[in-house]
C-alpha positions in Angstrom: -32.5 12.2 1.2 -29.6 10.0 0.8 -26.0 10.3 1.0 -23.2 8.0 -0.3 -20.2 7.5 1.7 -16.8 6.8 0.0 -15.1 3.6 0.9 -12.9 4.1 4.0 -9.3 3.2 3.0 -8.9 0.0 5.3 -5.2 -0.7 4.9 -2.9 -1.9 7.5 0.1 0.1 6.1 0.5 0.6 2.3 3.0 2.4 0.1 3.1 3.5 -3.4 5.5 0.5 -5.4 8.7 2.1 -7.2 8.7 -0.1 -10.1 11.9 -2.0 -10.3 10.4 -4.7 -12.3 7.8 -5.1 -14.5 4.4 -6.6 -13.0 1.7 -8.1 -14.9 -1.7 -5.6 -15.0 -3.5 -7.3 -17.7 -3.5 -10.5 -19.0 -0.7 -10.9 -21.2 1.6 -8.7 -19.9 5.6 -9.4 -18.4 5.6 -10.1 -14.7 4.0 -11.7 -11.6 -0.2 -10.8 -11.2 -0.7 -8.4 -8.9 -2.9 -9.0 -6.0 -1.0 -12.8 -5.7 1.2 -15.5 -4.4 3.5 -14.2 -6.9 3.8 -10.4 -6.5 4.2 -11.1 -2.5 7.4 -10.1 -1.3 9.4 -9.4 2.3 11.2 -6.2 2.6 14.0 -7.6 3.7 14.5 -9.6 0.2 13.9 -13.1 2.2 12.1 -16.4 0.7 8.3 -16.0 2.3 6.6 -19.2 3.6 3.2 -19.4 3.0 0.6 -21.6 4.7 -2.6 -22.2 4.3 -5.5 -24.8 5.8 -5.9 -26.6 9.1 -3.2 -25.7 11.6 -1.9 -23.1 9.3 -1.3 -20.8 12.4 0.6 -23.3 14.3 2.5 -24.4 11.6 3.4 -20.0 10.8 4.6 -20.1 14.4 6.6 -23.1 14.7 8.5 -22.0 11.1 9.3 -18.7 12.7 10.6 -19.9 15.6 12.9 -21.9 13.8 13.8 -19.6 11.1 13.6 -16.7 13.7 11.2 -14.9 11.6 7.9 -13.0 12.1 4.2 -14.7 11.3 2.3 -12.2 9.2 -1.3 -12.2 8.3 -3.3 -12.6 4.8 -5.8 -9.4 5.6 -4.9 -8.6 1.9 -6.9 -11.1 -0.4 -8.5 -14.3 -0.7 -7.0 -14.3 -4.3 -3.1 -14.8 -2.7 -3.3 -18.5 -3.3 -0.3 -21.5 -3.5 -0.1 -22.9 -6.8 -0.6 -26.1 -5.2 -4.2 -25.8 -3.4 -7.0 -23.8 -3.6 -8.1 -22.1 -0.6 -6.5 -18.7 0.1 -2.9 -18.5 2.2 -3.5 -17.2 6.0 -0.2 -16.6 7.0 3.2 -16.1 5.7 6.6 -16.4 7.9 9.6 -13.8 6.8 12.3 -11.9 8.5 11.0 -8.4 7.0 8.1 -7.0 6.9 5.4 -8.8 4.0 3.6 -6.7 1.7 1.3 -7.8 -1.7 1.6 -5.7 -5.0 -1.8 -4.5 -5.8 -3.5 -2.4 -8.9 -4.6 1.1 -7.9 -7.9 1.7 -6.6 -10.1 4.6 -5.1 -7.5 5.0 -2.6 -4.0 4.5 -4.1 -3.0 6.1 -7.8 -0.7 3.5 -8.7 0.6 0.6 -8.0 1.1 -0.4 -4.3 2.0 -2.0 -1.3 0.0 -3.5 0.4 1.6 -4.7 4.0 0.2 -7.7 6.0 -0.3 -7.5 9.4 2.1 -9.1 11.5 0.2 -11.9 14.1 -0.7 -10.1 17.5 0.8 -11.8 20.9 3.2 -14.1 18.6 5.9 -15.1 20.9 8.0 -16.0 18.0 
């Protein structure tokens, strides 16, 4: 006898999205992709830095300490990419909180918000 588990919802914090804007679902559709660089976002309403690559943490860190902002961690998706490389961003620096839209799923109805971790023992 078998049984089949559901997935366990695995998010850091998340929120339902009240659509402002319009985001892009489908190909072909207004506004940013979900689940990307584009449709990634600080509470606060604050440009995010993004890095990515070697060093990528110490280069969060030392942007955060001198914009006084928080280093946050890609736990999202390996799809949240700069336009101008290929491997997935690691961290992002902001002053608010960071969050990803994302498509619903087993867990969430609707869009959502998906919030990234912030780094533990950051002395920014």
């Amino acid at each position: 006898m078998s049984s089949m588990t559901s997935p366990r919802h695995s998010c850091y914090r998340c929120v339902p999205h009240e659509v402002q804007e319009p985001v892009r679902q489908q190909e072909g559709e207004a506004g940013p992709e979900l689940e990307s660089i584009d449709s990634t976002f600080s509470d606060e309403g604050d440009e995010v830095f993004f890095t990515s690559g070697y060093s990528a943490r110490e280069i969060a860190q030392k942007h955060a300490r001198e914009c006084g902002g928080q280093v946050y961690v890609n736990n999202i998706s390996r799809r949240i990419r700069r336009h101008d490389l290929t491997v997935p961003v690691a961290y992002a620096v902001a002053r608010g909180p960071v969050y990803t839209l994302r498509p619903p799923d087993g867990h969430h109805y609707r869009i959502y918000r998906s919030y990234w971790p912030p780094l533990k023992g950051d002395a920014s």
